[in-house]
C-alpha positions in Angstrom: 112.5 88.0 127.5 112.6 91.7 128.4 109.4 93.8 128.4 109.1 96.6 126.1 110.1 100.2 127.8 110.6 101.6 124.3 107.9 102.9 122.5 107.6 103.8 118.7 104.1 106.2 118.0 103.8 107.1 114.4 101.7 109.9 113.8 99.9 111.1 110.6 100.3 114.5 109.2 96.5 115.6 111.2 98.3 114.2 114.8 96.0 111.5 114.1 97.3 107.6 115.9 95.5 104.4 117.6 94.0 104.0 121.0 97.0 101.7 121.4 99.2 104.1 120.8 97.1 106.6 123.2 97.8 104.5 126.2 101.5 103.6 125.6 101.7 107.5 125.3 99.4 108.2 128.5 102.1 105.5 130.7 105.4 107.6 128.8 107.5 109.4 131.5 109.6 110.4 128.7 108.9 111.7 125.2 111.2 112.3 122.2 109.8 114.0 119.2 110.5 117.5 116.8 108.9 120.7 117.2 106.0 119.5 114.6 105.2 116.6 116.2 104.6 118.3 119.8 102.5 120.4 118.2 100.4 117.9 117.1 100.2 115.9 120.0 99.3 118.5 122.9 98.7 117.6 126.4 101.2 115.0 126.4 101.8 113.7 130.5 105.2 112.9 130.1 108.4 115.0 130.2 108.4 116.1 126.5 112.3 116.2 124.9 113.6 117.4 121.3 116.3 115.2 119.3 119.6 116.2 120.0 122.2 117.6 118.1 123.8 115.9 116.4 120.9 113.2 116.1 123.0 110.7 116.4 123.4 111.4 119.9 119.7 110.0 120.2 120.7 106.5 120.6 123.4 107.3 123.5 120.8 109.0 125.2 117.8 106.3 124.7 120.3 103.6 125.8 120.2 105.8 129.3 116.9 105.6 129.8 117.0 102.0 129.3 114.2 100.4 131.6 112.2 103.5 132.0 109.3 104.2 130.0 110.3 106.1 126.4 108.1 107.3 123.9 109.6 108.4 120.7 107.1 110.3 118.0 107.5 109.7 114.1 105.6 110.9 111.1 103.6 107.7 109.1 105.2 104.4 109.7 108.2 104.4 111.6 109.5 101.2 109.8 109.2 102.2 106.9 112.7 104.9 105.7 111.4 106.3 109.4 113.4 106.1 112.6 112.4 102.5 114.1 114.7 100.9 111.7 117.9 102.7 113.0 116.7 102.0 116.6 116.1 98.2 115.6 120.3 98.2 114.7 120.3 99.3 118.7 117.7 98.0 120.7 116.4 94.1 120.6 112.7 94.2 119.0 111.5 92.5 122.4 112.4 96.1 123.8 110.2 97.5 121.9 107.0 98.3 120.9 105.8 99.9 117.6 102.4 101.6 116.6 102.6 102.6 113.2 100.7 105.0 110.8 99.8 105.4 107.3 103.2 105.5 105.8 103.7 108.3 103.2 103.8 105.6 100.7 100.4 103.9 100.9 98.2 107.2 101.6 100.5 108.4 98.0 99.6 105.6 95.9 95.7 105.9 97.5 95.4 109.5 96.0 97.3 108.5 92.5 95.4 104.9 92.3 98.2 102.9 92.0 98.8 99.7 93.5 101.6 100.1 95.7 103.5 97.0 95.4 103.5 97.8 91.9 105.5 100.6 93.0 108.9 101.2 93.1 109.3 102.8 97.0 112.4 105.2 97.5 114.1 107.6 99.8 116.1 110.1 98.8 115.4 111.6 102.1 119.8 113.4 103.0 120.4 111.2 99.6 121.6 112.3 96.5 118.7 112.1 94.0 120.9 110.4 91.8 119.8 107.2 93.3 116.5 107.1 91.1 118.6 106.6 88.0 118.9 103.3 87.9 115.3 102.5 89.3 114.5 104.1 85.6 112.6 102.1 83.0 109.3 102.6 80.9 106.3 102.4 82.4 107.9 102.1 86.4 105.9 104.1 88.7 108.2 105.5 91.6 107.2 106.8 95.2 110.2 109.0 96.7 110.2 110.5 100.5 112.3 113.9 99.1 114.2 116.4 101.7 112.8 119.5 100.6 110.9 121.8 98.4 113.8 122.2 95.6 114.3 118.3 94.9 111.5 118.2 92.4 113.4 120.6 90.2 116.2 118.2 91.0 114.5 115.2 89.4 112.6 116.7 86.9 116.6 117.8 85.5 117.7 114.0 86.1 114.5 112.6 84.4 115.7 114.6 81.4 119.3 113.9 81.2 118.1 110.3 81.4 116.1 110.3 78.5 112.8 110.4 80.6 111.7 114.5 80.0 108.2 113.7 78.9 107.4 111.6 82.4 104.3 112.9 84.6 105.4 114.1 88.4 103.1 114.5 90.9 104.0 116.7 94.1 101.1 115.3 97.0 102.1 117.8 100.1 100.9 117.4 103.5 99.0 114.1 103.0 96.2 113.8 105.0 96.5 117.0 107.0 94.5 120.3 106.7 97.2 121.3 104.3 96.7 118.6 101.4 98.2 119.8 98.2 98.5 117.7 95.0 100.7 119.3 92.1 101.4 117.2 88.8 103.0 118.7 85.6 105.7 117.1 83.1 110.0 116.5 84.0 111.0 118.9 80.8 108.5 121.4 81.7 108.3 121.3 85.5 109.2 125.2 87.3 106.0 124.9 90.3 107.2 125.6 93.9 106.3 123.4 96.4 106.3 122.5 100.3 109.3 121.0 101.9 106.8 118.4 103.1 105.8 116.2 100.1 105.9 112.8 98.7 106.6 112.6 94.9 105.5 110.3 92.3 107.0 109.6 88.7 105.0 108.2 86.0 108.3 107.1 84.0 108.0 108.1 80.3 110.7 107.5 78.1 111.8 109.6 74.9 111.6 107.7 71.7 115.0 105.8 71.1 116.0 106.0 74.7 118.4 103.2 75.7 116.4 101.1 78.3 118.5 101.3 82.1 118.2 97.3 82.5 120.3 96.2 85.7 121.1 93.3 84.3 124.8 93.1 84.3 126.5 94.0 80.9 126.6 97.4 80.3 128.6 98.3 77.3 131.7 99.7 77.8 130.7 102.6 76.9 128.7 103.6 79.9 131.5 103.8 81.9 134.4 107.3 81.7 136.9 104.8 82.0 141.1 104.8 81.0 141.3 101.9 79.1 142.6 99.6 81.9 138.4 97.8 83.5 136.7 94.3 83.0 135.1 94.7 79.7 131.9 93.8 79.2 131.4 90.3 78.5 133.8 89.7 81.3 132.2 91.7 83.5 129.0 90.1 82.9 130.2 86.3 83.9 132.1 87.9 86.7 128.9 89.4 88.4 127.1 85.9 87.3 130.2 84.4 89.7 129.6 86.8 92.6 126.3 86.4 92.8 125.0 89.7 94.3 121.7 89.5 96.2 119.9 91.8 98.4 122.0 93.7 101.2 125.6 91.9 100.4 128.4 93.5 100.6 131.2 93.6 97.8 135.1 94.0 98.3 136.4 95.2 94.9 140.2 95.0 95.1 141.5 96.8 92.6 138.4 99.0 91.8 140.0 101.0 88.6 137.0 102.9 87.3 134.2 101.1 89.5 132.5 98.9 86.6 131.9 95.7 88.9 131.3 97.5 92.1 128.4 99.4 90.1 127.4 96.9 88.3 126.8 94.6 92.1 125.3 97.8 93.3 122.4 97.7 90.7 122.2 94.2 90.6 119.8 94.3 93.7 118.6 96.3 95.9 119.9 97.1 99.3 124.1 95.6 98.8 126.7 97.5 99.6 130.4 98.0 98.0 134.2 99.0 99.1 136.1 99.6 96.5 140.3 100.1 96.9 141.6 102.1 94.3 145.0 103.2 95.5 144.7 105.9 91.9 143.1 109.2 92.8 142.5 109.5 89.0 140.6 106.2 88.9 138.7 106.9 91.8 137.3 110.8 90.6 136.0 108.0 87.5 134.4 105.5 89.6 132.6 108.2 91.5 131.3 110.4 88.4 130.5 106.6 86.6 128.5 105.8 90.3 126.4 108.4 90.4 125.5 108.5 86.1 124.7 104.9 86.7 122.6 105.4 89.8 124.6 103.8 92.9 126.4 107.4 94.4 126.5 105.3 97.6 129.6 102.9 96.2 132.6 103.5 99.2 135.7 104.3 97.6 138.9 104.1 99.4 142.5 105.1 98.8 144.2 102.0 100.4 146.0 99.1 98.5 145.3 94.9 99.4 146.2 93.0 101.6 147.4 96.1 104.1 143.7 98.3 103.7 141.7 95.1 104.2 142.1 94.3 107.9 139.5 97.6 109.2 137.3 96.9 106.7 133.3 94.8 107.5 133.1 91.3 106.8 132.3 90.8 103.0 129.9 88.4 101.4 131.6 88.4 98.1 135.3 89.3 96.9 136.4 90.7 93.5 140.1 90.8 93.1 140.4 92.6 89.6 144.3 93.8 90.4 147.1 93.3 93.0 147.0 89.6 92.6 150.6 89.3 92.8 151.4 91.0 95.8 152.3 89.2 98.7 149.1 87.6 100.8 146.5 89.5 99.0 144.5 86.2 98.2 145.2 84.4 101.6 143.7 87.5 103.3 141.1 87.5 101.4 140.3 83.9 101.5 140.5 84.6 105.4 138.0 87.2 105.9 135.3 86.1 103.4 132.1 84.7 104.7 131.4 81.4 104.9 129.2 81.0 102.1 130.6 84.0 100.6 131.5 84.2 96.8 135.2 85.2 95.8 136.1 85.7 92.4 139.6 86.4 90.4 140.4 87.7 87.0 144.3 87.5 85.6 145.1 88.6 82.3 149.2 88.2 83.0 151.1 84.9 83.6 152.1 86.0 86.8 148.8 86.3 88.1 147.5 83.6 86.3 150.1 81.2 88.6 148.6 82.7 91.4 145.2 81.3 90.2 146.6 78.1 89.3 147.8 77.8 92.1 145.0 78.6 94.2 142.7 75.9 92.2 145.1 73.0 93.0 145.1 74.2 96.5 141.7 74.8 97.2 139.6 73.8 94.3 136.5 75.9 92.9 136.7 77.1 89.0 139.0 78.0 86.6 137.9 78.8 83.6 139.6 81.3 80.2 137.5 83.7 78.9 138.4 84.8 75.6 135.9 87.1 73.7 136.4 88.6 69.7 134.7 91.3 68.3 133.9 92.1 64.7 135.4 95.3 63.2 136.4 96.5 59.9 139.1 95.0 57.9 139.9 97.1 55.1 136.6 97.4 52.9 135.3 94.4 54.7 134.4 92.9 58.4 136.7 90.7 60.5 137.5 89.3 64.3 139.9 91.0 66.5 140.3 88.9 69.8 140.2 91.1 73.0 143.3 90.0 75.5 142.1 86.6 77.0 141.0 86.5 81.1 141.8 83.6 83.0 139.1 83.7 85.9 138.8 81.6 89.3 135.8 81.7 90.9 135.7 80.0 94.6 133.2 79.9 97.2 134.0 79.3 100.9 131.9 76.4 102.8 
C-alpha cells in the first residue's frame, strides 16, 4: 500500500484546523492554496503555491509532485462540494490524507437550528441556480454553497416563478470568522446586498394552490414545451419504472425529442447523469428550456444520430431508445455497450419498429408488453374515451 504524500487541510473561515492537521502542515515541502487561505495560515514552512490557471491544471501539476510531501488548503470540509472529491477521481485514497473542517453546511444548520440531515444540502457553487427547482416542495429546508453576492437575488426570482415567493431566506456570511453576518428576509420581497462569501438557507413556503414539484415520474404533459411528437405521460411513467434510475446512473436517451424521459431520470434521484441524441436542433432548444424549468440544466444534449454518435460516448447503466429503432444496428449497439446489469428499454408505436421489438424478445427474451391508455373528453354535450395511439414496449436487462 502506498503512504500518503498528499495532504488535504480544511480550514475554517477564522484559519482555525486540528493539531493533526498542524503537523501534516509543519512536514509539507509544498503547499497549494488561494490568496485567502495563505492569509489565514501565516508562517507556513513549506514552499507556498497558488492554483493555476486554468485550475484544471492542478491535478497535472500534483501528479508531479507525486511522492513528495503536498499540502493542499480548503475552506470547511474538503469532501464535502470542496476539492478532495475531484482529487479522489485522481489519486488512490491510500495516497492521501484528509483533515477536515466544519463544513459550511453543519456550522449553517447550527445557527438556523435545523437538523441537518433533515436538510436538503446543495451546490450551486459555477451551477446554474436552476438546479434548486426540482429540490422544491413545502416545508423542505435547503442549504446551498452560492458563487457570489448576486445569487440570492437569483433565487429569491426562481422561488417566485415557482410558486414559492412567500419562502424565508437566510443569507449566513463569513461563518465563524470575525466577519459573521446573518441576513433573512422573504423570496418576493428580498433586494439586501450581501457578501460573495455566504451559505444560504430556504425555508420553502409554498403559495396557496401551488402545484406540488413531486419527482415521481409522471409529469403531465403539460410540463413539458414540447411539438406533439414525446412519450406521453402514462407511458413515460412505466418507461422510467423500466429503467429504473438510481443514484449516479447514467441514461442514454436515443432519440431525445423534447427531453421528457432524460428529465424525468434526472429527477428521479439524485446524482444520475443523461445524454440525450437529438439529431433536431428545434427539439433540442425544447429539451434544454424544459431541463432547466424542471430543474436538471445539467441533461447533455447532443446533435448526433444512433448507432453512428454512440461509439465516443461513457458506458451507460440504462438505455432508452424512444426513436431510430429501425435503422440499421441501433439495438445491437446498444445491446453491446450497456452494462451488465444495466436496464434497456424500447418503445414502438409503428409496425416496423414493433418487428424490431418482436424480434428482439424471441432473440433475447426480457418483456414485451402493449400499452394502450384512453382519456376522457367531451363528446358533444356529454363525456366519452378517445384512445391515445397504442405503445408496444420491450424492456430487457443485460446479466
Amino acid at each position: 500500500m502506498n503512504s500518503p504524500w498528499l495532504t488535504l487541510v480544511g480550514l475554517g473561515e477564522d484559519g482555525s484546523f486540528s493539531a493533526a492537521a498542524q503537523t501534516a502542515l509543519t512536514g509539507s515541502e509544498i503547499v497549494y492554496g488561494s490568496a485567502r487561505h495563505f492569509d489565514l495560515v501565516p508562517g507556513l514552512s513549506g514552499e507556498k503555491r497558488l492554483w493555476p490557471s486554468p485550475f484544471s491544471k492542478v491535478f497535472e501539476d500534483l501528479a508531479a509532485l507525486k511522492g513528495r510531501s503536498v499540502a493542499v488548503l480548503a475552506t470547511g470540509d474538503p469532501q464535502w462540494y470542496g476539492i478532495g472529491s475531484s482529487l479522489a477521481r485522481y489519486f488512490p485514497s491510500s495516497e492521501m490524507s484528509v483533515f477536515p473542517a466544519s463544513s459550511a453546511f453543519q456550522l449553517a444548520a447550527a445557527r438556523l437550528g435545523w437538523a441537518v440531515q433533515e436538510c436538503e444540502c446543495l451546490s450551486v457553487h459555477g451551477r446554474p441556480v436552476d438546479r434548486l427547482r426540482c429540490h422544491l416542495y413545502p416545508g423542505a429546508r435547503l442549504l446551498a454553497l452560492t458563487s457570489n453576492g448576486h445569487a440570492p437575488r437569483d433565487v429569491a426570482k426562481l422561488l417566485q416563478d415557482e410558486g414559492y415567493g412567500a419562502s424565508r431566506m437566510t443569507v449566513l456570511e463569513h461563518l465563524g470568522g470575525e466577519k459573521e453576518r446573518i441576513v433573512s428576509g422573504i423570496a418576493k420581497e428580498w433586494s439586501k446586498d450581501v457578501a460573495d462569501f455566504h451559505t444560504l438557507g430556504i425555508e420553502a413556503v409554498a403559495s396557496p394552490g401551488s402545484a406540488v414539484n413531486s419527482r415521481v415520474p409522471g409529469l403531465p404533459d403539460e410540463a413539458f414545451r414540447h411539438d406533439g411528437k414525446m412519450t406521453k405521460q402514462e407511458v413515460r411513467a412505466v418507461t422510467l419504472a423500466a429503467l429504473k434510475p438510481y443514484p449516479g446512473a447514467l441514461l442514454w436517451d436515443i432519440g431525445s425529442g423534447c427531453g421528457s424521459v432524460a428529465i424525468e431520470w434526472l429527477r428521479a434521484a439524485d446524482r444520475t447523469k443523461a445524454i440525450g441524441l437529438e439529431p433536431h436542433k428545434e427539439r433540442r432548444l425544447m429539451a434544454a428550456e424544459n431541463a432547466s424549468s424542471l430543474g436538471v440544466p445539467h441533461l447533455d444534449l447532443i446533435d448526433t444520430t444512433a448507432p453512428d454518435g454512440l461509439h465516443d460516448l461513457p458506458e451507460p447503466d440504462a438505455i432508452f431508445i424512444g426513436g431510430g429503432l429501425t435503422a440499421n444496428g441501433v439495438l445491437e449497439t446498444c445491446l453491446s455497450a450497456l452494462k451488465s446489469g444495466g436496464s434497456l428499454v424500447a418503445n414502438a408505436v409503428t409496425l416496423e419498429s414493433e418487428a424490431v421489438l418482436l424480434d428482439a424478445y424471441q432473440q433475447h427474451g426480457g418483456d414485451l408488453k402493449r400499452l394502450s391508455v384512453q382519456r376522457a373528453s367531451a363528446v358533444g354535450g356529454l363525456t366519452g374515451w378517445r384512445p391515445a395511439m397504442p405503445v408496444t414496449q420491450w424492456s430487457f436487462v443485460k446479466s
